[in-house]
C-alpha positions in Angstrom: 39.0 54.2 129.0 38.0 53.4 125.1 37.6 55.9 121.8 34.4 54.8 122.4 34.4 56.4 125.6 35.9 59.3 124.9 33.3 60.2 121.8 30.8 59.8 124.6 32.5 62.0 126.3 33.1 64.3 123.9 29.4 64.7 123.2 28.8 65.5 126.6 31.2 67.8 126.4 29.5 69.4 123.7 26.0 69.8 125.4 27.7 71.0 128.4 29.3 73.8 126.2 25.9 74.6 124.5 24.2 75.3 127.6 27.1 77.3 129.1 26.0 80.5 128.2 22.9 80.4 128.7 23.2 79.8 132.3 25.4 82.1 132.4 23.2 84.5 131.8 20.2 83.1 132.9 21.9 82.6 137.0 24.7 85.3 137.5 23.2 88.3 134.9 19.3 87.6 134.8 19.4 89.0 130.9 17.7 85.4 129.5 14.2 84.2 131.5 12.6 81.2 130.4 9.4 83.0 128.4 13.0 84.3 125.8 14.1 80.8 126.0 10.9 79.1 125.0 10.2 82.0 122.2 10.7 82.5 118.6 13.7 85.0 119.9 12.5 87.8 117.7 13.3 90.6 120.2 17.3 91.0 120.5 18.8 91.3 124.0 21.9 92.7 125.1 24.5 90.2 126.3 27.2 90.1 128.4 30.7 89.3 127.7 31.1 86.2 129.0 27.8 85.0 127.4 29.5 86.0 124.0 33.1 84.2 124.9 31.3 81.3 125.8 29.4 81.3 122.5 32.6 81.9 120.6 34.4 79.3 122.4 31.7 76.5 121.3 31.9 77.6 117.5 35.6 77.2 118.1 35.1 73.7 119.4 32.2 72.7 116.7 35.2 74.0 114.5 37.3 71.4 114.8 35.3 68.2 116.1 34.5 67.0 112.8 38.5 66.8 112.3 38.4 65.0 115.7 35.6 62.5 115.4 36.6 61.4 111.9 40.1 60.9 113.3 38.5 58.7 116.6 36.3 57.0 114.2 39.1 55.7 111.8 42.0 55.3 114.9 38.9 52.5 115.7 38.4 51.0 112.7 42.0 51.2 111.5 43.3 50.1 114.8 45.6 53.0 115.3 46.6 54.0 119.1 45.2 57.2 119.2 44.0 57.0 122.8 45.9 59.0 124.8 46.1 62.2 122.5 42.1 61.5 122.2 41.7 61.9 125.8 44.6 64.8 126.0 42.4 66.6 123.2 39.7 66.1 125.2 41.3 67.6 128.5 42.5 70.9 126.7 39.0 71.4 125.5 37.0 71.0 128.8 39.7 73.5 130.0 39.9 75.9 126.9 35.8 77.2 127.8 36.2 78.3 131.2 39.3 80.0 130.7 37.9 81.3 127.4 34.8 82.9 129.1 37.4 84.3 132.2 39.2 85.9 129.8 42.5 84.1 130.8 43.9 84.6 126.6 47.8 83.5 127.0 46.4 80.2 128.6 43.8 80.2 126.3 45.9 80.1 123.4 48.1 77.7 124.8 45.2 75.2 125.5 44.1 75.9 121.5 47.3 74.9 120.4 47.9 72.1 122.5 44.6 70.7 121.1 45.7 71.7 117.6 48.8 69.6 118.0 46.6 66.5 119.6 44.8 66.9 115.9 47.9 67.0 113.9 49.8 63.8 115.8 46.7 61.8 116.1 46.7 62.3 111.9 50.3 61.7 111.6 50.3 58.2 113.6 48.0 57.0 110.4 51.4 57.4 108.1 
């Protein structure tokens, strides 16, 4: 596994986490069908919880991935071993959406700060 792996990854990630809610509703609450989807969205529809966790969990992610891909970008062109807390970071945010969306909060927070700290290290071993 490479940085350049993991921002591959970590895109995926990110379109995974952008179509979440959408199926979401789309399969298990039947609130979104493909004539909304493919509309200007004018008409507002009520949505369900999870549909709104998962759509606050990927702003909370978009939050801080500029902090992590400028961080991966210079660990590769300063040659700085930020591997392993890369791919950590990455872990504890493909975890942090499901158990955001199920509601699971004590884990969640515990996944947000884990990720936090990933940030923070991955900073400090530039010093």
């Amino acid at each position: 596994m490479t940085l350049e792996n993991i921002i591959l990854l970590t895109c995926l990630l990110v379109l995974i986490q952008i179509f979440i809610p959408i199926v979401i509703e789309q399969v298990f609450f039947k609130k979104i069908d493909l004539l909304y989807l493919i509309s200007s969205r004018d008409k507002t529809i009520e949505n369900s919880k999870y549909f709104n966790r998962g759509k606050r969990a990927l702003n909370n992610l978009l939050e801080t991935l500029p902090i992590f891909g400028l961080l991966v970008i210079l660990s590769i062109f300063k040659e700085v071993d930020n591997l392993n807390l890369a791919a950590l970071w990455l872990v504890l945010r493909a975890f942090y959406m499901p158990i955001y969306i199920l509601g699971i909060n004590h884990v969640r927070t515990i996944l947000w700060f884990g990720g936090t700290a990933c940030l923070i290290m991955m900073g400090v071993n530039f010093i």
